[in-house]
C-alpha positions as CSV (number, residue, x, y, z in Angstrom):
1,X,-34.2,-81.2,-97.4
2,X,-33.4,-80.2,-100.7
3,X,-36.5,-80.1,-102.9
4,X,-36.5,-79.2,-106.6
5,X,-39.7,-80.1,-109.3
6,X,-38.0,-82.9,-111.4
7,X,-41.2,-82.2,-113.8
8,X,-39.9,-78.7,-114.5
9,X,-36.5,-79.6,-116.0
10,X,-37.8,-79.7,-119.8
11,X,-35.7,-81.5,-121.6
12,X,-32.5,-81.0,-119.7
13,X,-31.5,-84.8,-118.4
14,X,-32.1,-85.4,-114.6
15,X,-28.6,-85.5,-113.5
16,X,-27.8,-82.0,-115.1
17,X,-31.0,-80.4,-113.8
18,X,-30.4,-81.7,-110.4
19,X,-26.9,-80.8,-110.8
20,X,-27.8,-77.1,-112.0
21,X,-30.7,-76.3,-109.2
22,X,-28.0,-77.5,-106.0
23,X,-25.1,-75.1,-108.0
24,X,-27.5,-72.1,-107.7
25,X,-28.2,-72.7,-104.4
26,X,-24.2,-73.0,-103.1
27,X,-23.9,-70.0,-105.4
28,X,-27.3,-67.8,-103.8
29,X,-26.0,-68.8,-100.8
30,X,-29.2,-71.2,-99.7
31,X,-27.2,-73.7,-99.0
32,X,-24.3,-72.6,-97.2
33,X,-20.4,-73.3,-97.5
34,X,-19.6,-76.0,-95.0
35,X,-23.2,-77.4,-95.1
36,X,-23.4,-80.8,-95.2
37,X,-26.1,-82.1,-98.2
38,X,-28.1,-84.8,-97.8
39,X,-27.2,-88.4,-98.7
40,X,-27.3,-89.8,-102.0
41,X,-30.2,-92.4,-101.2
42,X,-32.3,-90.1,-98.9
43,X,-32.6,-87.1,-101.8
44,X,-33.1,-89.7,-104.5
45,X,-36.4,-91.2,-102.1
46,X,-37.2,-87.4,-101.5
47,X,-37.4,-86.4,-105.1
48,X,-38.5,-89.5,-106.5
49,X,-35.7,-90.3,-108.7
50,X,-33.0,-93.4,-108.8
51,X,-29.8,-92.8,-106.7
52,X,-27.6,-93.3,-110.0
53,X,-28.8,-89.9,-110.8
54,X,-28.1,-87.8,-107.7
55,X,-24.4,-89.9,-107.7
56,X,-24.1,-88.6,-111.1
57,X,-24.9,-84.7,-110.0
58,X,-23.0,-84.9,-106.9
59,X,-20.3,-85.9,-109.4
60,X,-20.1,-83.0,-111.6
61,X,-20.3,-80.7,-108.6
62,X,-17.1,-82.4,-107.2
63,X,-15.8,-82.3,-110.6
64,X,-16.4,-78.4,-110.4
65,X,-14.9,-78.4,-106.8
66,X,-17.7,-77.0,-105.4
67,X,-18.5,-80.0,-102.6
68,X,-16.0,-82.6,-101.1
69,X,-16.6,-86.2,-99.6
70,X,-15.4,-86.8,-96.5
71,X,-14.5,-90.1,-95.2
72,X,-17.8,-92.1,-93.9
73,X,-20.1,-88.8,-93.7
74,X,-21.1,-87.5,-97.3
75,X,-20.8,-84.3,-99.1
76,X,-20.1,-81.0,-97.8
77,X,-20.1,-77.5,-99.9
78,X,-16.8,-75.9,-100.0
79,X,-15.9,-72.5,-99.7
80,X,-15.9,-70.0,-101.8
81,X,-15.1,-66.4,-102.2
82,X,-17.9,-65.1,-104.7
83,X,-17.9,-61.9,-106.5
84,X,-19.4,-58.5,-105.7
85,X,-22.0,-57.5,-108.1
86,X,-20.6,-54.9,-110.8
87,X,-20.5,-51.8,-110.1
88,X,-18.2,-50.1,-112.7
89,X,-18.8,-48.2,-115.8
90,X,-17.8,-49.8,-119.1
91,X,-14.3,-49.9,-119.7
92,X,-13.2,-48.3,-116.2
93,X,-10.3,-50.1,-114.3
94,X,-8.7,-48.7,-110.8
95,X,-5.3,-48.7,-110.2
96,X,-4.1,-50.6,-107.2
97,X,-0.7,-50.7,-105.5
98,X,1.3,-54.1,-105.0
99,X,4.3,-56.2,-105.2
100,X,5.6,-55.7,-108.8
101,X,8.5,-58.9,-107.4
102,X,8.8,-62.1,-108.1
103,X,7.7,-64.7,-105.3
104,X,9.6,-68.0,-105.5
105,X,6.9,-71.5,-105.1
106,X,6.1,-71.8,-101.5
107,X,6.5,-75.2,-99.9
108,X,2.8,-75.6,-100.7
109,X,3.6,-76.6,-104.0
110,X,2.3,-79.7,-105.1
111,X,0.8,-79.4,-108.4
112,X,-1.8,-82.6,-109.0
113,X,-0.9,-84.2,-112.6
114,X,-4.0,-84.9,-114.8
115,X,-4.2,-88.7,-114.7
116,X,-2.7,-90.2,-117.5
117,X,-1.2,-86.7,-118.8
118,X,2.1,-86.3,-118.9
119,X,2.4,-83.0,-120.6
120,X,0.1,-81.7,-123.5
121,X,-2.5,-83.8,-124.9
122,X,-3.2,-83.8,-128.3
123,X,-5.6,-85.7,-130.2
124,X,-4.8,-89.3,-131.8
125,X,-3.5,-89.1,-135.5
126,X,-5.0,-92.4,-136.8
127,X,-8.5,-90.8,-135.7
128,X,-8.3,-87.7,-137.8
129,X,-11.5,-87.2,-139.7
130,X,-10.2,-87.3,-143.2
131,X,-13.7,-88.8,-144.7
132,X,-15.8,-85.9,-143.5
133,X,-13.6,-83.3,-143.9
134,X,-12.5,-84.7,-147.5
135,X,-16.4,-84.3,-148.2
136,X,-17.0,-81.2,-146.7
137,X,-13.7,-79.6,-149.1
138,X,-15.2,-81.0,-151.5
139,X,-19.0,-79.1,-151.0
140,X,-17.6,-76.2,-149.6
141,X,-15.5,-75.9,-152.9
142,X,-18.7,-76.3,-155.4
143,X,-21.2,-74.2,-153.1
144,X,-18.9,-71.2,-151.9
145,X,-16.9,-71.0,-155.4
146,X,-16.5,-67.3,-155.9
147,X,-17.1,-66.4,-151.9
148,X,-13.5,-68.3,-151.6
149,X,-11.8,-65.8,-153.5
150,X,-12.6,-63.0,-151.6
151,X,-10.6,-61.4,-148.5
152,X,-12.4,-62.7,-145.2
153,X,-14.0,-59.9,-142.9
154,X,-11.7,-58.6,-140.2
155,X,-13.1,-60.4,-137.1
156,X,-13.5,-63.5,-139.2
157,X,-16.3,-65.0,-141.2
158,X,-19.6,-64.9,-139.6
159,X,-20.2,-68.3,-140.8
160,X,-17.2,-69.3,-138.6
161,X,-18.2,-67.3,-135.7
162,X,-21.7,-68.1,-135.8
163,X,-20.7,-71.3,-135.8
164,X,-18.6,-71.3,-132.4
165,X,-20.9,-69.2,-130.8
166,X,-23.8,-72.1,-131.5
167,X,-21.2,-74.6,-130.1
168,X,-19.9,-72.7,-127.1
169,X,-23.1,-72.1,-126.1
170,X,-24.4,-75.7,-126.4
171,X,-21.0,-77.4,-125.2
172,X,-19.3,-75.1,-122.9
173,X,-22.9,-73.3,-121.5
174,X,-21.8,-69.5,-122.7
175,X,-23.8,-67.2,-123.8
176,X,-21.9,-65.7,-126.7
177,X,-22.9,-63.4,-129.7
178,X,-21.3,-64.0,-132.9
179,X,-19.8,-60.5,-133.3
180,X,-18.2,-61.2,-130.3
181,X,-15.8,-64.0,-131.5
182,X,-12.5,-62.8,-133.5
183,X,-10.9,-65.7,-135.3
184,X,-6.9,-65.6,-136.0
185,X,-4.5,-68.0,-136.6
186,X,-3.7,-69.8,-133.3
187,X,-3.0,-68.9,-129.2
188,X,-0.3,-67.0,-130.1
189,X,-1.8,-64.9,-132.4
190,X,-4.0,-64.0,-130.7
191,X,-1.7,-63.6,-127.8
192,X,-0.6,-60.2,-129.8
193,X,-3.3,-59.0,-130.3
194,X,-4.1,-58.6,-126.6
195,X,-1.2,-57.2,-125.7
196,X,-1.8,-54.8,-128.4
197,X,-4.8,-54.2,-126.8
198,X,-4.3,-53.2,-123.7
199,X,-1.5,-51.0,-124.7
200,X,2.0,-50.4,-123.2
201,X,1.2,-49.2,-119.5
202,X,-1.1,-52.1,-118.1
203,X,1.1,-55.2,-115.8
204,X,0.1,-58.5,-117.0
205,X,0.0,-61.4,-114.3
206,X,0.8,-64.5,-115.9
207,X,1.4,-68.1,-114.4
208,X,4.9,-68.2,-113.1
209,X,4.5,-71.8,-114.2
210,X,2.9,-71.7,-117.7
211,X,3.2,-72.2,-121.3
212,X,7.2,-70.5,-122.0
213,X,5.3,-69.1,-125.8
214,X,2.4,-67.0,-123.9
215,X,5.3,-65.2,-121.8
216,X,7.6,-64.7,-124.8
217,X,4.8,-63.1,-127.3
218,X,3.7,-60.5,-124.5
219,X,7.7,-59.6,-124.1
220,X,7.9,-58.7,-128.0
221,X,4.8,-56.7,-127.8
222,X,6.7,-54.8,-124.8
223,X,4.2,-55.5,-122.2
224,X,5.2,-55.6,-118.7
225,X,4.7,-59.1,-116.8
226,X,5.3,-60.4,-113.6
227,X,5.7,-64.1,-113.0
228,X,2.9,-64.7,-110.0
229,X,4.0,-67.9,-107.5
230,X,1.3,-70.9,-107.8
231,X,-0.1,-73.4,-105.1
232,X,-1.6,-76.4,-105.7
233,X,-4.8,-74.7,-106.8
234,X,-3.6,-72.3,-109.3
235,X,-2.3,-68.6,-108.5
236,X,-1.8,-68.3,-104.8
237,X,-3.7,-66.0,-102.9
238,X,-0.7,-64.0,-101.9
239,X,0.2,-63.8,-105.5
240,X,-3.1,-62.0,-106.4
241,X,-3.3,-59.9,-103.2
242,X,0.5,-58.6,-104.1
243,X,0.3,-57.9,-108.0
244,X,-0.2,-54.6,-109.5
245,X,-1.5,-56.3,-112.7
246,X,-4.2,-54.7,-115.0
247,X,-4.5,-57.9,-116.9
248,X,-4.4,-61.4,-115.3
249,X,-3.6,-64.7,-117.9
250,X,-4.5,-68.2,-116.5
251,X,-5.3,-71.4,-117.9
252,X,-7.6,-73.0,-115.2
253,X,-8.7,-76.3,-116.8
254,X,-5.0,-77.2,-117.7
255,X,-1.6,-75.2,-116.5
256,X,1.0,-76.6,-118.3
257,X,3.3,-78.0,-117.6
258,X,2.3,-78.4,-113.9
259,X,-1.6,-80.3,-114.9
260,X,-2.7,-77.8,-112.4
261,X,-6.6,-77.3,-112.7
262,X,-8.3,-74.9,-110.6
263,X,-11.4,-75.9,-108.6
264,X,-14.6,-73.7,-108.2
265,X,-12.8,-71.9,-105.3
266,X,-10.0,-70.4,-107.2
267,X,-11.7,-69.9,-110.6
268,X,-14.0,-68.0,-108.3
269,X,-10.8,-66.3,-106.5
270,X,-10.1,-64.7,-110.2
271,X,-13.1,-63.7,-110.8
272,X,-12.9,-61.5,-107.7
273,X,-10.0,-60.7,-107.7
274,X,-10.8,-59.1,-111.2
275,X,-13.9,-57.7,-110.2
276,X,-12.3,-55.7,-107.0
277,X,-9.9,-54.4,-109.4
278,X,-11.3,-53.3,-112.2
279,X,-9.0,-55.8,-114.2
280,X,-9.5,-58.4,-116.7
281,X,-9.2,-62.1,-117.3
282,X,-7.6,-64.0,-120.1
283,X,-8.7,-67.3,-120.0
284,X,-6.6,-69.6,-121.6
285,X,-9.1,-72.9,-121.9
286,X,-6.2,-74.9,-123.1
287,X,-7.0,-78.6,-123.6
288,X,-10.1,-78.3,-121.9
289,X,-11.7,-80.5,-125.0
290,X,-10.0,-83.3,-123.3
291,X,-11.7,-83.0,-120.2
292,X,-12.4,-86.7,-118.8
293,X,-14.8,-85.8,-116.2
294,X,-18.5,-86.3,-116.6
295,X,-18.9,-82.7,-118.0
296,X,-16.6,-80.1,-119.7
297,X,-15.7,-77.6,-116.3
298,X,-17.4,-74.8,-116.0
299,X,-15.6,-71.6,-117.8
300,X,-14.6,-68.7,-116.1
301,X,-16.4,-66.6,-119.3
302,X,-19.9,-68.5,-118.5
303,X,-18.9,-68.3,-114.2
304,X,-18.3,-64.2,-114.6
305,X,-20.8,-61.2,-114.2
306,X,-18.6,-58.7,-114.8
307,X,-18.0,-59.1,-118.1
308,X,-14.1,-59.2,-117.6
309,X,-13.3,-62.3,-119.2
310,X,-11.3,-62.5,-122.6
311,X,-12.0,-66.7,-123.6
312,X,-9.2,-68.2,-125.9
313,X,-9.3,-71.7,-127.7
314,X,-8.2,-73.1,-130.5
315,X,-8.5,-75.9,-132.9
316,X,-4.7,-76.8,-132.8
317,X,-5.3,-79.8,-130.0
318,X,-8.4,-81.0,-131.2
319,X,-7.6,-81.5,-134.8
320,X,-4.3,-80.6,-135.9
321,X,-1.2,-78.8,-135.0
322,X,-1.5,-78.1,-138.6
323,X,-4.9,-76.7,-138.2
324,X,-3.6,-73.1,-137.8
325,X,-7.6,-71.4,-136.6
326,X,-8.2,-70.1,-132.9
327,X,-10.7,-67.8,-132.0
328,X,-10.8,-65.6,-129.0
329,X,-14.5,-64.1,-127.1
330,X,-14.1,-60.8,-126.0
331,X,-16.6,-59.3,-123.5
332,X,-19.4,-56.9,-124.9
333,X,-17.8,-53.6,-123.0
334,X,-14.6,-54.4,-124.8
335,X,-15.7,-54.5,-128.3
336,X,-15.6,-50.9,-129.1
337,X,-12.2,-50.8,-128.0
338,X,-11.2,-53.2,-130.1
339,X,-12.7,-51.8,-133.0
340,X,-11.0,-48.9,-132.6
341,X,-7.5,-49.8,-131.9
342,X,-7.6,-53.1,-133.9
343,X,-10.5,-53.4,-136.2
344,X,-8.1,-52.9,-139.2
345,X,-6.3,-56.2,-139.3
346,X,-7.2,-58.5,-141.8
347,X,-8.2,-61.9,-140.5
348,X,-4.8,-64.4,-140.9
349,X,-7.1,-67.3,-141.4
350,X,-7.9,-68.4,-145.4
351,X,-11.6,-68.5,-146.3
352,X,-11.5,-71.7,-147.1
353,X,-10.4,-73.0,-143.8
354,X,-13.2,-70.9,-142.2
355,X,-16.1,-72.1,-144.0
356,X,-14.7,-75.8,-143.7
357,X,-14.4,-75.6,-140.4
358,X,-17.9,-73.8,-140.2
359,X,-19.7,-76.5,-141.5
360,X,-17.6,-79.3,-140.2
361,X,-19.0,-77.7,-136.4
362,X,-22.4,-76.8,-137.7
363,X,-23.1,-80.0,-139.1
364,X,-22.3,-81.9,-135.8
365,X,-18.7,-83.4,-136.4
366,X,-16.6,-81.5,-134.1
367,X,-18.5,-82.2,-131.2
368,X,-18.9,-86.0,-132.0
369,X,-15.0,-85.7,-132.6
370,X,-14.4,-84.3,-128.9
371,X,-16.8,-87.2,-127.7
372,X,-14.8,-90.1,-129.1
373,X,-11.6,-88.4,-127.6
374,X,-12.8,-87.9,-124.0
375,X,-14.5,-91.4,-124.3
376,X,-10.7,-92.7,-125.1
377,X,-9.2,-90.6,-122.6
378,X,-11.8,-92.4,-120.1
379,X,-10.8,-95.5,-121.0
380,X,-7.0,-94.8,-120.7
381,X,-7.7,-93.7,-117.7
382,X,-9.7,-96.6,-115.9
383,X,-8.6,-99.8,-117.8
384,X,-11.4,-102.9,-117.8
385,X,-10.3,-105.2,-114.9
């Protein structure tokens, strides 16, 4: 039987401490893939706690896709293919032979549409924030004065990046440094200046279902792509085993325009795949603010220990289209790479947009923003009786 010290949790809520101590187990291997775990009411007796709260863990672990319910006999861990520890040096990548072809869909096809998303989601126009960002123009204007004159730094300003990092830390669990965040002026951006990168010689696997502008910006940097057949899951396993990329570009919460989003297993999947390699990960975490389950899923960036994960997000879906800011993490071991190949460019994003937007996440208003959204995606989704 599964026994954890409730007392111990701090002031993490039961449901996510409980939720947190089974997820290190499946992932340490204590409890086992395939092994069944015990029944909602017999843990909650066990551990002293209601049953509303192990219902509520077991949820965001099926949310995740790491258990399943079966019919009449509970919850069962699924598999998955975990990671080797790292063993490379910083910056080191091994070339591997493979396909370098395109693979047509098998019949296994059957992508599972996001309920009630037919296509991109994008935030509701008549519940744009214009009080509190009118206000915060309006301070930021008097209290930055002269500091909005000035050319931002490269990476962004550290207000701005400070900023995210507090928020992807808190919202999205990642552990991120400020210096690590580069801000630019949307996806596609700072599409380029991955490809720029990476250079010339290194194969990028995207999506052979994805978002057409991701494909297109990599072609007019010149980089070398191969289209990589999907299942129902994400990128098929044949797709990975076959592909000489260098680079690998997924969107796991979201693939659009198929809804496909990729459980434990396969986020896992990448992350091995990538760490067998030597390769990296672009993670794409497009529309993942408008995630309905109980929790926002788990990002590959927070799920790696490789530190191979490039994160992209912007603020186009959850505010505006107009809202030209996105911000990419990059993993410590790249940073001095960056630096030196790209650490010229001038941030594309005005200083006042970036100290607006600081403070409009800082003070608490972005997160309440992408609260009220889910909450109305929730209720779009499982209409009162």
């Amino acid at each position: 039987m599964i026994t954890y010290r409730m007392e111990e949790r701090g002031k993490k809520k039961k449901a996510d401490y409980l939720y947190g101590e089974i997820k290190k187990e499946i992932l340490g291997g204590t409890i086992r893939s395939g092994e069944k775990l015990p029944s909602k009411r017999s843990l909650a007796e066990h551990l002293g706690i209601s049953a509303v709260t192990v219902e509520t863990a077991y949820g965001m672990l099926q949310d995740e896709g790491y258990i399943s319910p079966r019919d009449r006999s509970g919850f069962y861990v699924n598999p998955l293919r975990l990671p080797a520890k790292p063993e490379m040096e910083s910056g080191e990548r091994t070339e591997t032979p493979g396909g370098g072809k395109l693979i047509p869909p098998g019949e296994e096809q059957s992508p599972r549409r996001i309920a009630a998303q037919t296509g991109e989601t994008v935030a509701p126009v008549e519940d744009f924030p214009y009080t509190s960002l009118l206000r915060i123009v309006r301070e930021v204007l008097n209290d930055y004065r002269d500091r909005l004159l000035l050319r931002p730094p490269n990476a962004g300003c550290m207000e701005l990046r400070s900023a995210i990092a507090v928020h992807l830390n808190r919202y999205r669990g990642m552990q991120v440094r400020p210096e690590q965040v580069i801000v630019g002026s949307g996806s596609e951006y700072l599409y380029g200046l991955i490809a720029q990168l990476f250079g010339g010689e290194t194969v990028f696997g995207l999506e052979e279902q994805s978002y057409e502008k991701i494909r297109l910006v990599y072609a007019a940097h010149g980089v070398a792509l191969e289209l990589l057949p999907m299942d129902r899951y994400g990128i098929s396993a044949g797709g990975l085993r076959d592909t000489r990329a260098g680079v690998l570009h997924v969107t796991p919460y979201h693939s659009y325009p198929t809804g496909i989003t990729a459980p434990a297993a396969k986020r896992y999947e990448y992350i091995s795949w990538a760490a067998e390699r030597g390769a990296w990960l672009v993670e794409d975490d497009f529309e993942s603010e408008f995630s309905v389950p109980r929790k926002p899923l788990e990002t590959l960036y927070s799920m790696d220990r490789n530190s191979s994960v490039i994160y992209l997000n912007t603020f186009t879906k959850s505010l505006a289209p107009s809202m030209r800011a996105g911000y990419m993490v990059l993993p410590e071991r790249l940073l001095p790479r960056y630096r030196e190949k790209l650490g010229f460019y001038s941030c594309t994003v005005p200083s006042l947009d970036q100290y607006v937007l600081a403070e409009y996440i800082s003070r608490g208003y972005f997160e309440k923003r992408l609260n009220h959204i889910r909450r109305k995606l929730r209720q779009k989704k499982s209409p009162p009786h």
